[in-house]
PDB file of the backbone (N, CA, C, O) and the ligand in Angstrom, with CONECT records:
HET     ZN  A 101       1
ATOM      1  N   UNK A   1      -0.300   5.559   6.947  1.00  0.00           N
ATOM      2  CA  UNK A   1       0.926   6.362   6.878  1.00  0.00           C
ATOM      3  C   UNK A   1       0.648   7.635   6.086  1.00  0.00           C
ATOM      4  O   UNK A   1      -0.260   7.541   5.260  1.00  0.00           O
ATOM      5  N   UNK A   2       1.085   8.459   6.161  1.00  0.00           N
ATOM      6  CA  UNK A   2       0.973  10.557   5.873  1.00  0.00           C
ATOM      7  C   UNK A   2       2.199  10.664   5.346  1.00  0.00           C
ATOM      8  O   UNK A   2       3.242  10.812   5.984  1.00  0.00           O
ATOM      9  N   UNK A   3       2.021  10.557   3.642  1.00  0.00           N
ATOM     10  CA  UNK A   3       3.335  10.950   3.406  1.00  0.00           C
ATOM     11  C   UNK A   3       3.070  12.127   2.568  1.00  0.00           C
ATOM     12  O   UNK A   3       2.635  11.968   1.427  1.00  0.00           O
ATOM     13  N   UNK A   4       3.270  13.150   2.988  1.00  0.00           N
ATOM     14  CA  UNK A   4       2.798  14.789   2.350  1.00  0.00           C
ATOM     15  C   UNK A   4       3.351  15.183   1.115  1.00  0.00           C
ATOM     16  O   UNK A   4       2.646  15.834   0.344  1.00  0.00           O
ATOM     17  N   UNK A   5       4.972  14.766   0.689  1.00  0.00           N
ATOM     18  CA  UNK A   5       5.446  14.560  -0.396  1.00  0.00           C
ATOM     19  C   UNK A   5       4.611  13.996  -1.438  1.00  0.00           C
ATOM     20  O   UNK A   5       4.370  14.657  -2.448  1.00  0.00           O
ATOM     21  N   UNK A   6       4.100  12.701  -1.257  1.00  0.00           N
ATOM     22  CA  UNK A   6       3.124  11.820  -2.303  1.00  0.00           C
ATOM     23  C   UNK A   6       1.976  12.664  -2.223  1.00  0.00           C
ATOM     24  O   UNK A   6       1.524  12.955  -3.331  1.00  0.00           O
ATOM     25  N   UNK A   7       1.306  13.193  -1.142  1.00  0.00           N
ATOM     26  CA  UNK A   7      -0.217  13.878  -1.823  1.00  0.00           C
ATOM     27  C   UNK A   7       0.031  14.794  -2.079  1.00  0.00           C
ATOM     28  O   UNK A   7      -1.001  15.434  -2.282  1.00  0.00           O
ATOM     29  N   UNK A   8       1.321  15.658  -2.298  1.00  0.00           N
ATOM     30  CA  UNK A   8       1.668  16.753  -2.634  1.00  0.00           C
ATOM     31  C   UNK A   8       1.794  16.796  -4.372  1.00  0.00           C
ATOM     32  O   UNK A   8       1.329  17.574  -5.205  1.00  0.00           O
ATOM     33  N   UNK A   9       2.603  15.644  -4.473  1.00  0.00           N
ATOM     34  CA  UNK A   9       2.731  14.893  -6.106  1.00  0.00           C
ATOM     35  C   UNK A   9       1.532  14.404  -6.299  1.00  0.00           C
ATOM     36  O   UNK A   9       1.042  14.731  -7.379  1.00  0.00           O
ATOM     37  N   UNK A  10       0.980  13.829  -5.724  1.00  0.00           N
ATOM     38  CA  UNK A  10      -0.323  13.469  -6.431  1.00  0.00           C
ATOM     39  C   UNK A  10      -1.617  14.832  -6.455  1.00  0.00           C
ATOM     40  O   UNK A  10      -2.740  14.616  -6.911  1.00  0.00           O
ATOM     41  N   UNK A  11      -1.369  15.646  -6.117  1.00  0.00           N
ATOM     42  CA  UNK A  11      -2.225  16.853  -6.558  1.00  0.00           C
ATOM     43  C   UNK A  11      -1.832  17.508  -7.286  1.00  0.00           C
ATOM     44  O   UNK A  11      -2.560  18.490  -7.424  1.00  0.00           O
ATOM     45  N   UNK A  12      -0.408  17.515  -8.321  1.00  0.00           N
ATOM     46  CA  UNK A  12      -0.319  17.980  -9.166  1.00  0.00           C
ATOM     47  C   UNK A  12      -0.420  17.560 -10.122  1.00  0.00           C
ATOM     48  O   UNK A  12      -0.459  18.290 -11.113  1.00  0.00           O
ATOM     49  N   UNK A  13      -0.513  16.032 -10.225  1.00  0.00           N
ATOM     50  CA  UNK A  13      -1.139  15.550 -10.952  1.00  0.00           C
ATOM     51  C   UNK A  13      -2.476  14.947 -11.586  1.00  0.00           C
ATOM     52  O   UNK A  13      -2.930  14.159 -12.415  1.00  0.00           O
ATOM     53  N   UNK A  14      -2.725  15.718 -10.775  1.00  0.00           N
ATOM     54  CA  UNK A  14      -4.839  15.678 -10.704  1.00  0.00           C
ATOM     55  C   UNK A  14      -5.258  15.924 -12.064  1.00  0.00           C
ATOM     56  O   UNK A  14      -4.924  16.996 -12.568  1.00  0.00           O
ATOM     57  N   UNK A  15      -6.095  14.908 -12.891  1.00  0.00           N
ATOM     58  CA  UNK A  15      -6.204  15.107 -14.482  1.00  0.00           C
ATOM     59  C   UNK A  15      -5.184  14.264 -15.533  1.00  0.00           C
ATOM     60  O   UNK A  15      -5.162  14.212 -16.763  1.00  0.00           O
ATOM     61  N   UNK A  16      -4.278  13.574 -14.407  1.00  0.00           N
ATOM     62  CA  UNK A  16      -3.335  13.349 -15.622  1.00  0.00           C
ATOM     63  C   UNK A  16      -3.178  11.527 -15.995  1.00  0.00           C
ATOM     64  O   UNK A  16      -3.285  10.597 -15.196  1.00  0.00           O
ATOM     65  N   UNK A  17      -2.948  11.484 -17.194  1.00  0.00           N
ATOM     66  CA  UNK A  17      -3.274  10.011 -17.794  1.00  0.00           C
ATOM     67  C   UNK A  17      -2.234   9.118 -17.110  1.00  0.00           C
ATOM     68  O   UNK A  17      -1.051   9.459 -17.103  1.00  0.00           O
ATOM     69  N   UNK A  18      -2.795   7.583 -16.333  1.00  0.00           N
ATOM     70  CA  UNK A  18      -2.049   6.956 -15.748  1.00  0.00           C
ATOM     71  C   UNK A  18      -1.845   6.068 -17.244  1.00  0.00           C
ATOM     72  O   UNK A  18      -2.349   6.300 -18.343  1.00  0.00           O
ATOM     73  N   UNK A  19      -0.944   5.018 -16.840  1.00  0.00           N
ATOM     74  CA  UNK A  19      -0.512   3.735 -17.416  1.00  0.00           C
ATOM     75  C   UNK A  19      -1.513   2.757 -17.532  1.00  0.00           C
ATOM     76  O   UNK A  19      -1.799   2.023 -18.478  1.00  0.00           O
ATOM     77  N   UNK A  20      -2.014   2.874 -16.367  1.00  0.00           N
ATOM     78  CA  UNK A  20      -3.398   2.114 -16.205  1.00  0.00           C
ATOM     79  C   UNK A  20      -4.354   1.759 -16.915  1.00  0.00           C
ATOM     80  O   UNK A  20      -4.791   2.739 -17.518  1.00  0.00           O
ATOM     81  N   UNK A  21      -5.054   0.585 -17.210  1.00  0.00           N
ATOM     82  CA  UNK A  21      -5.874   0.806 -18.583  1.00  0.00           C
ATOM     83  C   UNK A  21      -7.628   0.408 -17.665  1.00  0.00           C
ATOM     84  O   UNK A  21      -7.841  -0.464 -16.822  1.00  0.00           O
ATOM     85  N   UNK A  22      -8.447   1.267 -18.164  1.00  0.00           N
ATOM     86  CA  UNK A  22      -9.249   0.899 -17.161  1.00  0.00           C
ATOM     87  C   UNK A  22      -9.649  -0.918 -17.278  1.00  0.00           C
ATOM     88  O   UNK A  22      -9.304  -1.566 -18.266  1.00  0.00           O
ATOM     89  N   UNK A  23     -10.146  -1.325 -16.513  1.00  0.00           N
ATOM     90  CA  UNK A  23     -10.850  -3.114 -16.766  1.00  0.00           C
ATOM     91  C   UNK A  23     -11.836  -3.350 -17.422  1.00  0.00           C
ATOM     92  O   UNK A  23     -12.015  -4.420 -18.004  1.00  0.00           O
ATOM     93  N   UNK A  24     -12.875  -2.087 -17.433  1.00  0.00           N
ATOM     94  CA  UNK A  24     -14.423  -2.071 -18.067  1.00  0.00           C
ATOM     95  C   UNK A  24     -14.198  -1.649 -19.254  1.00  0.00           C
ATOM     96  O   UNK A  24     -14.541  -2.435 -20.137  1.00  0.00           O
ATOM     97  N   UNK A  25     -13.673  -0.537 -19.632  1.00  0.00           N
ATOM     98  CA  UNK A  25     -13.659   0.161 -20.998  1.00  0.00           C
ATOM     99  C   UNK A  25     -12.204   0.531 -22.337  1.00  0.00           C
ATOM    100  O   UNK A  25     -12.052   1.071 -23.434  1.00  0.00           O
ATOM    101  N   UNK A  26     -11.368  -0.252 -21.204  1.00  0.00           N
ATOM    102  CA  UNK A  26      -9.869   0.142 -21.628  1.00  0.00           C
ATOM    103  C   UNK A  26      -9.539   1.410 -22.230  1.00  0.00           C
ATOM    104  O   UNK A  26      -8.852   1.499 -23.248  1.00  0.00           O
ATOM    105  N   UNK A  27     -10.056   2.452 -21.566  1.00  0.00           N
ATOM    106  CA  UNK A  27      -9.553   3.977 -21.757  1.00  0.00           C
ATOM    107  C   UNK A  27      -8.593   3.751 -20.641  1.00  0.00           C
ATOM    108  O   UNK A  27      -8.701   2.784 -19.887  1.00  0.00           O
ATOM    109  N   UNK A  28      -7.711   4.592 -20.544  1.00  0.00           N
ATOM    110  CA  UNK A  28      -6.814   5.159 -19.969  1.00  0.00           C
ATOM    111  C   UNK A  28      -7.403   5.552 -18.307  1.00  0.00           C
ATOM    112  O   UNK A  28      -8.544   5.980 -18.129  1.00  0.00           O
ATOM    113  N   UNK A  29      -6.413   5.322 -17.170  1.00  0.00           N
ATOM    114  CA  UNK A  29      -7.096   5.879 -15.707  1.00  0.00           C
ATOM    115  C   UNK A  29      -6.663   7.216 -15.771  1.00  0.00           C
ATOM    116  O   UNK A  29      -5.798   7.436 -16.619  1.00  0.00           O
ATOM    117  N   UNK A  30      -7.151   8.422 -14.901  1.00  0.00           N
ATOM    118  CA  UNK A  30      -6.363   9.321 -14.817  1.00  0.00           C
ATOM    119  C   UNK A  30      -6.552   9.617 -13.335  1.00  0.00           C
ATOM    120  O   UNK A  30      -7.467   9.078 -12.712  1.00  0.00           O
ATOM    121  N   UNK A  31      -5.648  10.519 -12.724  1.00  0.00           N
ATOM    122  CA  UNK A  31      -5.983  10.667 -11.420  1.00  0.00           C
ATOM    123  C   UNK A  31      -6.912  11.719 -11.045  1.00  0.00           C
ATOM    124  O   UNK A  31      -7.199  12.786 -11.587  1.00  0.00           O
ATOM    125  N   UNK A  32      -7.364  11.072  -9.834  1.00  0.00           N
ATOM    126  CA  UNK A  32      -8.398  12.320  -9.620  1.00  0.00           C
ATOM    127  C   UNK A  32      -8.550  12.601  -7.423  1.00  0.00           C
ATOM    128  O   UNK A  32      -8.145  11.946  -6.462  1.00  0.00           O
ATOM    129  N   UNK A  33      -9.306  13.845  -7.571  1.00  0.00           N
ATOM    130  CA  UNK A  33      -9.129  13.380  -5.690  1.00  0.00           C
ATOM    131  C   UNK A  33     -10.851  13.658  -5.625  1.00  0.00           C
ATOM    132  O   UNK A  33     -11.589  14.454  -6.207  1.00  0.00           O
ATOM    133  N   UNK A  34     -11.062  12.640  -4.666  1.00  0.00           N
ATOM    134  CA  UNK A  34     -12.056  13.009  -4.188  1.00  0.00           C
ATOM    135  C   UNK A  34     -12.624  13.915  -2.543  1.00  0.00           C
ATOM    136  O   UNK A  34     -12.452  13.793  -1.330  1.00  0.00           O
ATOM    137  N   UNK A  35     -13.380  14.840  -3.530  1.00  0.00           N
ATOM    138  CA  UNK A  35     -13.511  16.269  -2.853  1.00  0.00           C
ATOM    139  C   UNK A  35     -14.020  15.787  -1.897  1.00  0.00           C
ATOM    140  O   UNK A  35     -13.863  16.877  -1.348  1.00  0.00           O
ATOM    141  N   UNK A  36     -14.484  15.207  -1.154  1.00  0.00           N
ATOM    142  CA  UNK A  36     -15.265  14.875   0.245  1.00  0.00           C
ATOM    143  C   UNK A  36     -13.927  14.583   1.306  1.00  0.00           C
ATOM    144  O   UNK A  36     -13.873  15.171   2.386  1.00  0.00           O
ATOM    145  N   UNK A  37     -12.976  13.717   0.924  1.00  0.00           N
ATOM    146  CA  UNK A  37     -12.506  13.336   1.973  1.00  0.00           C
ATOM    147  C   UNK A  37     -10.822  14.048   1.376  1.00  0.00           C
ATOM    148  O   UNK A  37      -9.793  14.158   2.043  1.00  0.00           O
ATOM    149  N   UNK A  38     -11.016  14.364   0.177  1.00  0.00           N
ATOM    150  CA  UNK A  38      -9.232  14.421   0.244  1.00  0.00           C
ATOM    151  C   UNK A  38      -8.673  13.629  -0.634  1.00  0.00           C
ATOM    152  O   UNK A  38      -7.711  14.104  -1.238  1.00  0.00           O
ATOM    153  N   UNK A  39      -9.146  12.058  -0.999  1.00  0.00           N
ATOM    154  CA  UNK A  39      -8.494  11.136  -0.838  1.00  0.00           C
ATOM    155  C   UNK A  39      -8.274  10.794  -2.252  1.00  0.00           C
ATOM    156  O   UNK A  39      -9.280  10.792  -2.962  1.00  0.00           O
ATOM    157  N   UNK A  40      -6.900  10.442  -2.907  1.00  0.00           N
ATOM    158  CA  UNK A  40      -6.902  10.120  -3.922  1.00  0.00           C
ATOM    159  C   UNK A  40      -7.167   9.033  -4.982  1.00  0.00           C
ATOM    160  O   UNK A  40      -7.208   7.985  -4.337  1.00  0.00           O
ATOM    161  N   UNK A  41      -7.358   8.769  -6.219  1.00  0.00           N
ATOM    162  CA  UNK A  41      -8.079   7.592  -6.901  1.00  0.00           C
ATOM    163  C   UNK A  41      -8.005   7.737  -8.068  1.00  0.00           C
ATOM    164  O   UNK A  41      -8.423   8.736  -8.653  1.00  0.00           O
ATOM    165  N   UNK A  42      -7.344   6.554  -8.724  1.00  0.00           N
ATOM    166  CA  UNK A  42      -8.007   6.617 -10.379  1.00  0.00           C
ATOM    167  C   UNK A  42      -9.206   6.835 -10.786  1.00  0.00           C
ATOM    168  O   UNK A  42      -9.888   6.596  -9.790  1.00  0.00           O
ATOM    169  N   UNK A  43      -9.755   7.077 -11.451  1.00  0.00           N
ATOM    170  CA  UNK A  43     -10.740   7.487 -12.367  1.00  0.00           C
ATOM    171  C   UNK A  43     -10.991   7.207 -13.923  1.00  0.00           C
ATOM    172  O   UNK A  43     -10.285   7.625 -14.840  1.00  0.00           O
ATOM    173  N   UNK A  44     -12.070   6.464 -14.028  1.00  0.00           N
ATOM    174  CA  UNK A  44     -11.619   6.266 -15.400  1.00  0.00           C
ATOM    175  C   UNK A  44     -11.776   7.060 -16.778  1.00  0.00           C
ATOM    176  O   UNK A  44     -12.953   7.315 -17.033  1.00  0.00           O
ATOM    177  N   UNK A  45     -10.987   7.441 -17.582  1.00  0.00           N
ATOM    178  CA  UNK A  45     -10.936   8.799 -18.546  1.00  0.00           C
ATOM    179  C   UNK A  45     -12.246   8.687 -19.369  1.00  0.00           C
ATOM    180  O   UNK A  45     -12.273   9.592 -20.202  1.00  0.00           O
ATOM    181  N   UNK A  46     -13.279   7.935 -19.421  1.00  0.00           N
ATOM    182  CA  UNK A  46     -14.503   8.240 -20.530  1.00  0.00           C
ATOM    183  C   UNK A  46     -15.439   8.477 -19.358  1.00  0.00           C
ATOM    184  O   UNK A  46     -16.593   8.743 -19.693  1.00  0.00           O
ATOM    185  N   UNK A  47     -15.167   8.435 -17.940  1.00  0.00           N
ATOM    186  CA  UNK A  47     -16.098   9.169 -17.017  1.00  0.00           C
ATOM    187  C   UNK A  47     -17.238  10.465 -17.411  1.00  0.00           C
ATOM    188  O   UNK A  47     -16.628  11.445 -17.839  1.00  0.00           O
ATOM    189  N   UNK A  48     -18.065  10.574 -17.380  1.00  0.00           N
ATOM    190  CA  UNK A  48     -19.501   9.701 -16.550  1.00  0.00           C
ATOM    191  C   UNK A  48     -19.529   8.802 -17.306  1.00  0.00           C
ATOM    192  O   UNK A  48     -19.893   7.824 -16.654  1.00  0.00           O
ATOM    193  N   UNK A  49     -19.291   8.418 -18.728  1.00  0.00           N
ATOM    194  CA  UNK A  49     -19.767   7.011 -19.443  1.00  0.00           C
ATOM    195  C   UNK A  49     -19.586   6.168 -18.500  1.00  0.00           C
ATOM    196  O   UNK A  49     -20.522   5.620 -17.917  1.00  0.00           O
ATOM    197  N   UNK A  50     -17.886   5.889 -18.143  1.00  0.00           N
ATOM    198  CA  UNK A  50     -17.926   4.600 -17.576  1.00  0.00           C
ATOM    199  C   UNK A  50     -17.010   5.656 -15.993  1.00  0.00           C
ATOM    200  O   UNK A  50     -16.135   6.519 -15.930  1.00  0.00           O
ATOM    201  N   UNK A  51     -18.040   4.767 -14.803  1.00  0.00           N
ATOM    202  CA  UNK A  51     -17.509   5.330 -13.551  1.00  0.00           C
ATOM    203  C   UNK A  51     -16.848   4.117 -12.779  1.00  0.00           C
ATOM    204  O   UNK A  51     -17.187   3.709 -11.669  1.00  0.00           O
ATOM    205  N   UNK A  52     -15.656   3.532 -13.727  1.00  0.00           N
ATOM    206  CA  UNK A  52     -15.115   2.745 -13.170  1.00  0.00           C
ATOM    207  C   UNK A  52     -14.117   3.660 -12.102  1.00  0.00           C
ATOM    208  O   UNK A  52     -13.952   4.876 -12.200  1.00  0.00           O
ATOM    209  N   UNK A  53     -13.559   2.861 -11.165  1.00  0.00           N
ATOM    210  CA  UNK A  53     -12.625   3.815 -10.267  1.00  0.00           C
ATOM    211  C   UNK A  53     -11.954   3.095  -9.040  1.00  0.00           C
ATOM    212  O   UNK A  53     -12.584   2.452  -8.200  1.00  0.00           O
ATOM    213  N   UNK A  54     -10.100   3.356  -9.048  1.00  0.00           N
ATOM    214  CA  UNK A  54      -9.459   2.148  -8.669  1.00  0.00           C
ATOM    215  C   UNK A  54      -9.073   2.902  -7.547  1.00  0.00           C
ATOM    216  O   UNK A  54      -9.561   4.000  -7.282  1.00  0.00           O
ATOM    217  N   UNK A  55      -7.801   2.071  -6.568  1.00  0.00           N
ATOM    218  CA  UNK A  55      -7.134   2.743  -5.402  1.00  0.00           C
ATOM    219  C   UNK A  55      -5.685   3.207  -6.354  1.00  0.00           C
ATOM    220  O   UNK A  55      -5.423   2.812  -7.490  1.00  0.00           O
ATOM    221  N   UNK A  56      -5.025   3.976  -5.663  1.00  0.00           N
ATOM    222  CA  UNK A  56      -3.739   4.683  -6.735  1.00  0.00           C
ATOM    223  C   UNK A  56      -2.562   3.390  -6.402  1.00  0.00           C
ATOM    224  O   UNK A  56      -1.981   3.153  -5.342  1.00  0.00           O
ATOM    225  N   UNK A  57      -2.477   2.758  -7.586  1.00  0.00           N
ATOM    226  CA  UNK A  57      -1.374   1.660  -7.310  1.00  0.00           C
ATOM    227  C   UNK A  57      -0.267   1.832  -6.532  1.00  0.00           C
ATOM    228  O   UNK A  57       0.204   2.966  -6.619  1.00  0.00           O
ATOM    229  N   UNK A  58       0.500   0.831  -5.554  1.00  0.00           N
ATOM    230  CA  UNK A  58       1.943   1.157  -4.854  1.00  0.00           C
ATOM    231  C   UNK A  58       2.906   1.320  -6.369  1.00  0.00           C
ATOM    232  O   UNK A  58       3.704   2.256  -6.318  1.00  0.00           O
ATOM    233  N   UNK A  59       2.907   0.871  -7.105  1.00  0.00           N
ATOM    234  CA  UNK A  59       3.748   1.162  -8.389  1.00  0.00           C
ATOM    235  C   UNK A  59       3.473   2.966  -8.770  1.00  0.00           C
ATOM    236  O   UNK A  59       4.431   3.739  -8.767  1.00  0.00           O
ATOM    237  N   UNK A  60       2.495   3.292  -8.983  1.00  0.00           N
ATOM    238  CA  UNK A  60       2.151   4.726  -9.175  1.00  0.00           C
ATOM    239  C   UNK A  60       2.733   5.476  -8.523  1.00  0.00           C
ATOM    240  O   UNK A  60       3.256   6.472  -9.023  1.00  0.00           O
ATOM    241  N   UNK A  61       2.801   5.184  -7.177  1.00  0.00           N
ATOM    242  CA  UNK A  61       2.655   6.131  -5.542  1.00  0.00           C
ATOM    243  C   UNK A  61       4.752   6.236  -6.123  1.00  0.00           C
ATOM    244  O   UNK A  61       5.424   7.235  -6.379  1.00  0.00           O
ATOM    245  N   UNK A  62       5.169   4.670  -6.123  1.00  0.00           N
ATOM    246  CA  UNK A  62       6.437   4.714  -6.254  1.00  0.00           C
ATOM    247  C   UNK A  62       6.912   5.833  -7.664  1.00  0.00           C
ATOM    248  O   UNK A  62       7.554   6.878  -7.561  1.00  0.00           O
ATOM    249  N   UNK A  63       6.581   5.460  -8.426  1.00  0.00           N
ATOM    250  CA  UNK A  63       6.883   6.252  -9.869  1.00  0.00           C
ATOM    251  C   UNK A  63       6.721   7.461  -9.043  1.00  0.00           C
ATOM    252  O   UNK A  63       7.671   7.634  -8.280  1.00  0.00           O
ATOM    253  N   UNK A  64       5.828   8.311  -8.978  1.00  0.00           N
ATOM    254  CA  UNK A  64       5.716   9.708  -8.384  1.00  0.00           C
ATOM    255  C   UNK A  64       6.346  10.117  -7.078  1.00  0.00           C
ATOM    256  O   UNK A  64       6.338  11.269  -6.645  1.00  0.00           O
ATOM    257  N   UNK A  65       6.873   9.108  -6.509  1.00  0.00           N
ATOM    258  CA  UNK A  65       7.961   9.401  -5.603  1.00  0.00           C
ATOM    259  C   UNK A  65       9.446   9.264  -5.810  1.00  0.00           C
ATOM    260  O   UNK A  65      10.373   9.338  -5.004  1.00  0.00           O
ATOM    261  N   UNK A  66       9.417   9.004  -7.356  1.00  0.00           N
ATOM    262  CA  UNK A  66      10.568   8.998  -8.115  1.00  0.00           C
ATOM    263  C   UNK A  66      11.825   7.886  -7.657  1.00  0.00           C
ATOM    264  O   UNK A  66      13.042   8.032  -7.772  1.00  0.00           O
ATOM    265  N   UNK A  67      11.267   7.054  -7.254  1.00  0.00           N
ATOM    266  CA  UNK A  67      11.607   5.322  -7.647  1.00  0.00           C
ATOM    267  C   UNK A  67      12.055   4.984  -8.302  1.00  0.00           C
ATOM    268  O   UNK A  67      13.074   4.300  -8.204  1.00  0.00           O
ATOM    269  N   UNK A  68      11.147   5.512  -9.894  1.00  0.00           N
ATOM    270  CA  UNK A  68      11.687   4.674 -10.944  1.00  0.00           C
ATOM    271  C   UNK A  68      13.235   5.109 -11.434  1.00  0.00           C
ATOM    272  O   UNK A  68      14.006   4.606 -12.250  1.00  0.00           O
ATOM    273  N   UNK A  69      13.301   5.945 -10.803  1.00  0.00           N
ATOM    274  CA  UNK A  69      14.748   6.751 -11.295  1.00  0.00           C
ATOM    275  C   UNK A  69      16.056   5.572 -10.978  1.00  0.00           C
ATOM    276  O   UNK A  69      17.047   5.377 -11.683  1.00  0.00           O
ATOM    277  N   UNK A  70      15.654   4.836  -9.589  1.00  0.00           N
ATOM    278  CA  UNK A  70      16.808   4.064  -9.287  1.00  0.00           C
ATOM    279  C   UNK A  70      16.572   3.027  -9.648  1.00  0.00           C
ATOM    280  O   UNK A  70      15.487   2.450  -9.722  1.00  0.00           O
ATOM    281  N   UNK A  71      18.269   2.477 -10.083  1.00  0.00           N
ATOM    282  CA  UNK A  71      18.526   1.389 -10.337  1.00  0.00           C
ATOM    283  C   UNK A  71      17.564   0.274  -9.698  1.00  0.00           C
ATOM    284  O   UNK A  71      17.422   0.563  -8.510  1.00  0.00           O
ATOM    285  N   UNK A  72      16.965  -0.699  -9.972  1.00  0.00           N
ATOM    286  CA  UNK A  72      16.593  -2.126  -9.697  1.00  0.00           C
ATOM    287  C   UNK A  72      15.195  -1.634  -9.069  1.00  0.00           C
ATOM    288  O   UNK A  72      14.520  -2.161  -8.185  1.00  0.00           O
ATOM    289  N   UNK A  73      15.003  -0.607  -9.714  1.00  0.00           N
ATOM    290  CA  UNK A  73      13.039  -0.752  -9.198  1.00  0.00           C
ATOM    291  C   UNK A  73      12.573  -1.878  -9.394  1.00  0.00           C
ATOM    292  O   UNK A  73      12.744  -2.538 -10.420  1.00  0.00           O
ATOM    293  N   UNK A  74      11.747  -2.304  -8.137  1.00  0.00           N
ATOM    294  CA  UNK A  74      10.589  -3.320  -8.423  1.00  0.00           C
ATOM    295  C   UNK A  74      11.130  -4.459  -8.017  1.00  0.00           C
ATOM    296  O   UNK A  74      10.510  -5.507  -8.196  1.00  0.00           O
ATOM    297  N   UNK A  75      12.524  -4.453  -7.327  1.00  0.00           N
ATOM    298  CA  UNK A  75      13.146  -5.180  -6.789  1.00  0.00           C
ATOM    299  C   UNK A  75      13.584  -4.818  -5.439  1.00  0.00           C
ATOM    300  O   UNK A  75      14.630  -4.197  -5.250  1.00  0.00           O
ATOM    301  N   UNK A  76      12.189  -5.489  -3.754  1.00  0.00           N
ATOM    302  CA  UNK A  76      12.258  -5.086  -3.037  1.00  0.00           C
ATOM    303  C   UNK A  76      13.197  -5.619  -2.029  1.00  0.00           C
ATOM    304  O   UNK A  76      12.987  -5.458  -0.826  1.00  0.00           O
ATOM    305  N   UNK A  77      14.229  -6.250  -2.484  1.00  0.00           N
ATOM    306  CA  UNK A  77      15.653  -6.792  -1.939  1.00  0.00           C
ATOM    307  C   UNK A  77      16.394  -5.733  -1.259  1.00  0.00           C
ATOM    308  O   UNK A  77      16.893  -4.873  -1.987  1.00  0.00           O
ATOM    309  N   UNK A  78      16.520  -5.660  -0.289  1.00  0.00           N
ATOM    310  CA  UNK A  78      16.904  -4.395   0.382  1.00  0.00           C
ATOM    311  C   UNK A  78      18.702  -4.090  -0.211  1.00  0.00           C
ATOM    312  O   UNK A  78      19.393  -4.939  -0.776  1.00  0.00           O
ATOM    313  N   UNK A  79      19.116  -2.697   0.112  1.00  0.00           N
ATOM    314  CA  UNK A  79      20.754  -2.503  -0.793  1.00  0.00           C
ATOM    315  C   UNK A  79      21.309  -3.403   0.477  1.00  0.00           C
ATOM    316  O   UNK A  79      20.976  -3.496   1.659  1.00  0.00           O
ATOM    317  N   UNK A  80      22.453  -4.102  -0.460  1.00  0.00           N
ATOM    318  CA  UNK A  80      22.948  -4.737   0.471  1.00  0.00           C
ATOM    319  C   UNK A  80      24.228  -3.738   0.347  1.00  0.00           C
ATOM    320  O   UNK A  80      25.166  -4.332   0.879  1.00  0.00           O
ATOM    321  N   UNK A  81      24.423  -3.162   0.129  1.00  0.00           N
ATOM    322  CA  UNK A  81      25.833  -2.568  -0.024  1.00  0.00           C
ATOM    323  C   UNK A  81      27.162  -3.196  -0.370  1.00  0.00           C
ATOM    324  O   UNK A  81      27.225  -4.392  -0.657  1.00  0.00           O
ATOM    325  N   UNK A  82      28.170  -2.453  -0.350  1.00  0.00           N
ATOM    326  CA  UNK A  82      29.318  -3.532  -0.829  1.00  0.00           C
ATOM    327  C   UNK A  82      29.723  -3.901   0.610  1.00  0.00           C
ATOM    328  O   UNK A  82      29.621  -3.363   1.712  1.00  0.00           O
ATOM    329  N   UNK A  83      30.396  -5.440  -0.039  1.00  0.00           N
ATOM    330  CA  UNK A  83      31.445  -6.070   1.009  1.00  0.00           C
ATOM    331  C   UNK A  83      32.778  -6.311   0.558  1.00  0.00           C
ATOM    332  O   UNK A  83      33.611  -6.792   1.326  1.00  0.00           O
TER     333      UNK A  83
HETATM  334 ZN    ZN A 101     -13.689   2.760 -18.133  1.00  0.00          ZN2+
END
């Protein structure tokens, strides 16, 4: 799926400290893109030390698509609306 909004948000945030803690070194992930294909990825912040490096979480993708703003994030129960 091509959602241009999200790689649009996620290139402005290129460099910037996720939540994420890396697994190998517990520094901080930050995002990064990789120049060959485009494609985006954590990275881990004491890079070259440690070249740990993840896929960009659906929690992330959501936060930066501004998710977290609504009520009952993380709760994929669809609105039931009122009755
Ligand atoms: Zn690391």
């Amino acid at each position: 799926m091509t959602n241009t909004y999200l790689q649009k948000a996620l290139a402005e945030k290129i460099g910037q400290k996720t939540k994420q803690a890396c697994p190998n070194c517990g520094a901080v992930m930050v995002i990064r893109q990789n120049k060959t294909d485009g494609g985006f990825f954590l990275g881990c912040h004491n890079y070259p030390d440690c070249k740990h490096t993840t896929e960009i979480p659906e929690s992330l993708k959501l936060e930066l698509l501004g998710y977290k703003q609504l009520p009952g994030f993380g709760d994929p129960s669809p609105n039931k609306g009122e009755s």
